[in-house]
C-alpha positions as CSV (number, residue, x, y, z in Angstrom):
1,X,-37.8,-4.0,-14.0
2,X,-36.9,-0.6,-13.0
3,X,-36.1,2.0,-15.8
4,X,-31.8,2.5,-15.4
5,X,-32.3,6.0,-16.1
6,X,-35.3,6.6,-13.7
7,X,-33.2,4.2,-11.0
8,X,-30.3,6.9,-11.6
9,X,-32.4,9.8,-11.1
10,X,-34.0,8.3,-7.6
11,X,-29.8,7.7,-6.3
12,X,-29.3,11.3,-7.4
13,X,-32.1,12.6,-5.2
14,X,-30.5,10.9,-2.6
15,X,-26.8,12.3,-3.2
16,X,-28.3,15.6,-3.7
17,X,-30.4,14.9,-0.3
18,X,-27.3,13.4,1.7
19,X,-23.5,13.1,2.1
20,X,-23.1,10.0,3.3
21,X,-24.9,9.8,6.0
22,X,-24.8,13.6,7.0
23,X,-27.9,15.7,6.1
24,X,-27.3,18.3,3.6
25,X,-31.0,19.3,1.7
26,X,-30.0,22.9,1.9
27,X,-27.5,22.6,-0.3
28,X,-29.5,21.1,-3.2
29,X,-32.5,22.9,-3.6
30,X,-33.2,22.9,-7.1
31,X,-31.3,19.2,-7.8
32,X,-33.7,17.7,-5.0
33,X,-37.1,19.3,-6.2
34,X,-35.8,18.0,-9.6
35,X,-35.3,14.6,-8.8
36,X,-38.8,14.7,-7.0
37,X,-40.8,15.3,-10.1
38,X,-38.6,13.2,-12.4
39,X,-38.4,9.9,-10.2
40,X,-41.2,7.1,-11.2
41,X,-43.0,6.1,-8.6
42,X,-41.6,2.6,-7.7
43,X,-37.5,4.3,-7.7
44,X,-38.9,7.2,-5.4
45,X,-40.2,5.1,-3.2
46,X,-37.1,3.0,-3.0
47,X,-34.8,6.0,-2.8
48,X,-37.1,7.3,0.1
49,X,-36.2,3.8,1.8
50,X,-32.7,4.7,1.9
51,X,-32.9,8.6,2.7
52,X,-35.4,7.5,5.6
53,X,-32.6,4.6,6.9
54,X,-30.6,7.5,8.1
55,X,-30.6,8.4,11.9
56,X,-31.9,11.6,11.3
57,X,-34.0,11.0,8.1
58,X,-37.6,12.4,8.7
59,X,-36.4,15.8,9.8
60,X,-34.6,16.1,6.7
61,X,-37.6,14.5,4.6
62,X,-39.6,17.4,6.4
63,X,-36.8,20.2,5.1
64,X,-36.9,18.6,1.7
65,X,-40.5,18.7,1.3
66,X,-40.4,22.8,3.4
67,X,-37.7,23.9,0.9
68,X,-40.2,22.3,-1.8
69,X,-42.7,24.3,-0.9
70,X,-40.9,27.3,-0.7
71,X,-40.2,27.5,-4.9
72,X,-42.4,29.9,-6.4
73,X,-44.3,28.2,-9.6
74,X,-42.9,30.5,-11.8
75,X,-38.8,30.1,-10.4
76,X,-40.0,26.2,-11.1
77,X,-40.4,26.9,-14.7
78,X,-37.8,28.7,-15.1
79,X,-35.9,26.2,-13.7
80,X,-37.3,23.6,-16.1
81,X,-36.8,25.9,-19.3
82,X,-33.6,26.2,-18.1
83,X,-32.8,22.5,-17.2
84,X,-33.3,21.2,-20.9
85,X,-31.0,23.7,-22.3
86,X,-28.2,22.0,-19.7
87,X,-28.5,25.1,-17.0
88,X,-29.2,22.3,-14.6
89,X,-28.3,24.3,-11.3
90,X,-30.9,27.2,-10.5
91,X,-30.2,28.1,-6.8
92,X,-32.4,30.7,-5.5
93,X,-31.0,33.1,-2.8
94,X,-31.4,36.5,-0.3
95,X,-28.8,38.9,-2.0
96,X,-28.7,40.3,2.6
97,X,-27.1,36.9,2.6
98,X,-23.8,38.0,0.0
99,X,-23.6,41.2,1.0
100,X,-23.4,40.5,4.7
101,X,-21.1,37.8,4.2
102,X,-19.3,40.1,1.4
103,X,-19.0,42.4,4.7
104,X,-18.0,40.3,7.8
105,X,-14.7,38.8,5.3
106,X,-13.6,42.4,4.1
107,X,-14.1,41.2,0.3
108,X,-12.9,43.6,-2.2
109,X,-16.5,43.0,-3.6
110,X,-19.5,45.5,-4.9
111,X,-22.4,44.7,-3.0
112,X,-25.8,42.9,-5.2
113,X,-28.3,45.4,-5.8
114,X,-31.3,45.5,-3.9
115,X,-33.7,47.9,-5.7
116,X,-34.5,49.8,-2.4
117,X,-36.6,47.1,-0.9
118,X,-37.2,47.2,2.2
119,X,-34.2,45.4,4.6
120,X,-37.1,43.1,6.3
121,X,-37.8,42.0,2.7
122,X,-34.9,41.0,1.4
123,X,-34.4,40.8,-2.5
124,X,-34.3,37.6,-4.7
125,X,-31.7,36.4,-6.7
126,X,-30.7,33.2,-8.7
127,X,-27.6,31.5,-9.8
128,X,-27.1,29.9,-12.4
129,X,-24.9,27.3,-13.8
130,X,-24.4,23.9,-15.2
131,X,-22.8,20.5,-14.5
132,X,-21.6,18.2,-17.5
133,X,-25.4,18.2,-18.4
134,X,-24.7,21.1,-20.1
135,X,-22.5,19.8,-23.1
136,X,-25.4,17.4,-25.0
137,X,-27.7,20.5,-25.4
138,X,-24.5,22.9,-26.5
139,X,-23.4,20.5,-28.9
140,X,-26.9,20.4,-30.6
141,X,-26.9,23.8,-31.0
142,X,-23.8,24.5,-32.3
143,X,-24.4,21.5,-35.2
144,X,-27.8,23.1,-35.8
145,X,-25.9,26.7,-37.1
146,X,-25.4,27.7,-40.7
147,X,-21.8,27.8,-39.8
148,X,-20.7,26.6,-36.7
149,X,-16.7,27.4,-36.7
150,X,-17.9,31.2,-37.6
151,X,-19.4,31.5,-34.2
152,X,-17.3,33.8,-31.4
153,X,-17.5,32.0,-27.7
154,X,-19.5,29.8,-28.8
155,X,-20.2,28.3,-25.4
156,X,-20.5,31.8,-24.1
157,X,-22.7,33.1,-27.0
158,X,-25.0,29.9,-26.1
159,X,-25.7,30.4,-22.5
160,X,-25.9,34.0,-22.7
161,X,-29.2,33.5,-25.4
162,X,-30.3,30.5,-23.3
163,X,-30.5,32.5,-20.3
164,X,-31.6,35.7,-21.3
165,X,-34.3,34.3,-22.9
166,X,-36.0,32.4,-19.9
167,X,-34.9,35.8,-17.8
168,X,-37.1,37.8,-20.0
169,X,-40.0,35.5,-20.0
170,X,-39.8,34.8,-15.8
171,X,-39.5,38.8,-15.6
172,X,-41.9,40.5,-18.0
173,X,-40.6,43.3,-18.3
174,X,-40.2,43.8,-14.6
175,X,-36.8,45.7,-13.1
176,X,-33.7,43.0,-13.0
177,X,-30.2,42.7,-13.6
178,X,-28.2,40.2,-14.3
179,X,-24.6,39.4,-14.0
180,X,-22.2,37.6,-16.0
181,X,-19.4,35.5,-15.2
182,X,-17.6,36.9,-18.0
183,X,-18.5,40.6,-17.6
184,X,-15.1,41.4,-15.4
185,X,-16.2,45.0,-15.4
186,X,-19.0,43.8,-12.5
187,X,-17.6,41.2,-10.8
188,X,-19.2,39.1,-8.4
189,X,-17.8,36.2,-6.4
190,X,-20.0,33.4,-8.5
191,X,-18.2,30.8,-5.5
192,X,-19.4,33.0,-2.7
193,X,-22.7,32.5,-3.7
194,X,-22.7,28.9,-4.4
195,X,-21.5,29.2,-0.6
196,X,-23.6,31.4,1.3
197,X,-26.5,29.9,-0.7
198,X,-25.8,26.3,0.6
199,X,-25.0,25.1,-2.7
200,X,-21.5,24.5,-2.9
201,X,-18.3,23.6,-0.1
202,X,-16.0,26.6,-0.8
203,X,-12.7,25.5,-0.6
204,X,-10.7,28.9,0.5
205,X,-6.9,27.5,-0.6
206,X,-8.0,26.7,-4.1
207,X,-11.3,28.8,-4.7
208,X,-13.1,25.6,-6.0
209,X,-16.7,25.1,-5.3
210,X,-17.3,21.3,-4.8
211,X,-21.0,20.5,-5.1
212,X,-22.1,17.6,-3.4
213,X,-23.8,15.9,-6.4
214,X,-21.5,16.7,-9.2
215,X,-18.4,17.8,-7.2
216,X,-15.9,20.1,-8.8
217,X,-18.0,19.6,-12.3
218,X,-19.8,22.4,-12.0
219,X,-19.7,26.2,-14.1
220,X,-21.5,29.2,-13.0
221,X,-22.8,31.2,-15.5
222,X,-24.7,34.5,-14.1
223,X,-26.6,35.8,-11.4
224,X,-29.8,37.3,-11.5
225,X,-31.2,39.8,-9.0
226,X,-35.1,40.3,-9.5
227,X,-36.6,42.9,-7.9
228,X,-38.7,41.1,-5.6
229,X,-38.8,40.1,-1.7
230,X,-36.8,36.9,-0.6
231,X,-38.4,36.5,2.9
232,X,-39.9,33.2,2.1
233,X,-36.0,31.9,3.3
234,X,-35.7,33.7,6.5
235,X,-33.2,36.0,7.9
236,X,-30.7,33.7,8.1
237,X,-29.1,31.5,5.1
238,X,-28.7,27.9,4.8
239,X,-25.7,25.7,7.0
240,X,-22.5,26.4,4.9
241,X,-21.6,22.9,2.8
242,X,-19.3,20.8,5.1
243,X,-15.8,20.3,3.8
244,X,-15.9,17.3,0.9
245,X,-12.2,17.2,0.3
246,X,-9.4,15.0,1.9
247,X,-6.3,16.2,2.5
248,X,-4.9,14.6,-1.2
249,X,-7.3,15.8,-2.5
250,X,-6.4,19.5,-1.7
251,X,-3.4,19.3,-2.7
252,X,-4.2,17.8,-5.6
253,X,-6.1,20.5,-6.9
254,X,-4.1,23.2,-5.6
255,X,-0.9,22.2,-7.4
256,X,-3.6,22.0,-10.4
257,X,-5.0,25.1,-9.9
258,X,-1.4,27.1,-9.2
259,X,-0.4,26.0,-12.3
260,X,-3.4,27.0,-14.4
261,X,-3.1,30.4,-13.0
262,X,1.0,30.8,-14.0
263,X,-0.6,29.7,-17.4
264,X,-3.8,32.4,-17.0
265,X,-3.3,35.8,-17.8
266,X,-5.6,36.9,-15.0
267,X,-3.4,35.8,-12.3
268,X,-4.9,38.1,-10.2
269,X,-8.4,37.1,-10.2
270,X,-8.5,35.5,-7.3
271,X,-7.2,38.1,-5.1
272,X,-10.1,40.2,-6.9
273,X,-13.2,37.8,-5.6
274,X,-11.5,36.7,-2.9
275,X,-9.1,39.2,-0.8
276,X,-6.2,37.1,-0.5
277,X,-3.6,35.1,-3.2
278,X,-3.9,31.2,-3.6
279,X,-1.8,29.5,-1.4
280,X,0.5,27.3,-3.0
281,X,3.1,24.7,-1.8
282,X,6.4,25.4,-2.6
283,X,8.1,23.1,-4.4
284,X,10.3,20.7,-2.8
285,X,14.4,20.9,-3.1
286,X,15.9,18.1,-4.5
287,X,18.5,16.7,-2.4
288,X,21.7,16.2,-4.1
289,X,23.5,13.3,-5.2
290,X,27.2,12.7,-5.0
C-alpha cells in the first residue's frame, strides 16, 4: 500500500509540474526538485505516469530534469536547511531579470544590487518565503521559549534567525545582502519577483501572487543577493505564470483586499511597489423603494 503522505508528495510534484494540463516547470523550481528527492519510488513512478499522459509531457520532463540540474549543491542545502524550518519556497533568480523588468513598467523601485559583476554574468539572488508549511515549525519554536508571550514579532523574530542563519552558513563570509519584507526603508517588490522569477501569477488589480501549488497561501520573507554569477539561467527569465484566477475570483479578492487596506495604515504601499493604486469597484447604489 502506498504511504498517504509519500502518495501526497508524488500529486504535489505533479501540481508543482502542471496546471491542468498546461506545462508550467518554470514556475516551480524548488517545489519540483523537492518533490523529486522526497517521492518513494513506487508514487514517483506513478506520478510520472500522469505528468507523461499530457500532450506535451517529455519536453517538460526534459525542463524538469534541465532546471534540476541547474541547482547548485550548495543552493540545495540551503534549500533543505531552510525547508524544515517551514521556508518551503527557495526560488533562485538573475537580479538583470528585476531590474529590467523594474525598468520597462516605470516602477518607483531601487534597482537589486549587483556587486559590479560583469552584465554577461548576471548576479544571483534567492527568494524566500513559506506556504502554510511554515506554521508547525513556528509553533515549535515559540513553545520551546522561556517565555513565549515576552517575545516581539514573534513570527518576524523567527524567520529573520531562521534565515540569517542558513544565509551565513551558504555564504561564508562572502559579500551579500539581504532584504526584508519588513525593512520599508529598502523596499523591493517581493511580488515582482515571484513574477519575473516564474514563481508566482501576478495579479496586477489586487497585487496577489497566486502560486500554482499553494495558490494565494504563500508569504515572502526576504531576498537575498549573493555576489555571484547567475548565467547558469540564461539571458532571458522564465514564461511569466498564466493567469489562475476566474473572473469571481478577482473580484472576490479585490473587494477583500480594498478593504484590508481602508483598515491598513499603509494605504499607500501598493502604489510604492507597484506605480499605480488598487483598483477597486465602486460600490453599487441601492435603488430606492417607495
Amino acid at each position: 500500500m502506498a504511504n498517504p503522505a509519500s502518495s501526497s508528495r508524488a500529486c504535489m510534484f505533479v501540481r508543482a509540474t502542471y496546471s491542468e494540463k498546461e506545462g508550467t516547470t518554470a514556475r516551480c523550481k524548488k517545489e519540483t526538485r523537492r518533490q523529486w528527492r522526497q517521492c518513494k519510488k513506487g508514487d514517483l513512478l506513478r506520478a510520472l505516469g500522469r505528468l507523461l499522459s499530457y500532450s506535451a509531457g517529455w519536453k517538460y520532463l526534459a525542463r524538469v530534469v534541465g532546471l534540476c540540474v541547474c541547482m547548485d549543491p550548495q543552493l540545495e542545502r540551503f534549500a533543505d536547511t531552510l525547508a524544515l524550518a517551514g521556508i518551503d519556497i527557495t526560488q533562485p533568480f538573475d537580479v538583470r531579470w528585476y531590474n529590467a523588468h523594474a525598468i520597462e513598467h516605470s516602477l518607483p523601485l531601487s534597482p537589486l544590487p549587483t556587486f559590479e559583476r560583469p552584465p554577461s554574468d548576471g548576479t544571483l539572488a534567492v527568494l524566500l518565503g513559506n506556504s502554510t508549511a511554515l506554521w508547525p515549525a513556528f509553533l515549535r519554536w515559540l513553545a520551546a521559549q522561556p517565555d513565549p508571550e515576552s517575545v516581539t514579532d514573534p513570527l518576524d523574530t523567527y524567520t529573520a534567525s531562521v534565515i540569517s542563519a542558513a544565509v551565513a552558513d551558504l555564504t561564508g563570509g562572502a559579500r551579500h545582502d539581504i532584504f526584508w519584507v519588513t525593512d520599508s526603508s529598502r523596499l523591493v517588490s517581493m511580488q515582482r519577483v515571484a513574477l519575473v522569477s516564474g514563481l508566482c501569477y501576478h495579479d496586477a488589480e489586487t497585487q496577489l501572487s497566486i502560486h500554482p501549488a499553494f495558490g494565494a497561501w504563500v508569504a515572502f520573507r526576504a531576498v537575498v543577493v549573493l555576489d555571484a554569477p547567475a548565467a547558469r539561467f540564461g539571458d532571458s527569465p522564465p514564461p511569466l505564470v498564466r493567469c489562475l484566477l476566474t473572473d469571481a475570483d478577482k473580484a472576490s479578492a479585490r473587494d477583500a483586499m480594498a478593504a484590508a487596506l481602508r483598515a491598513s495604515d499603509e494605504a499607500n504601499l501598493c502604489t510604492q511597489l507597484h506605480g499605480a493604486r488598487l483598483h477597486t469597484r465602486k460600490p453599487r447604489e441601492r435603488r430606492r423603494t417607495h
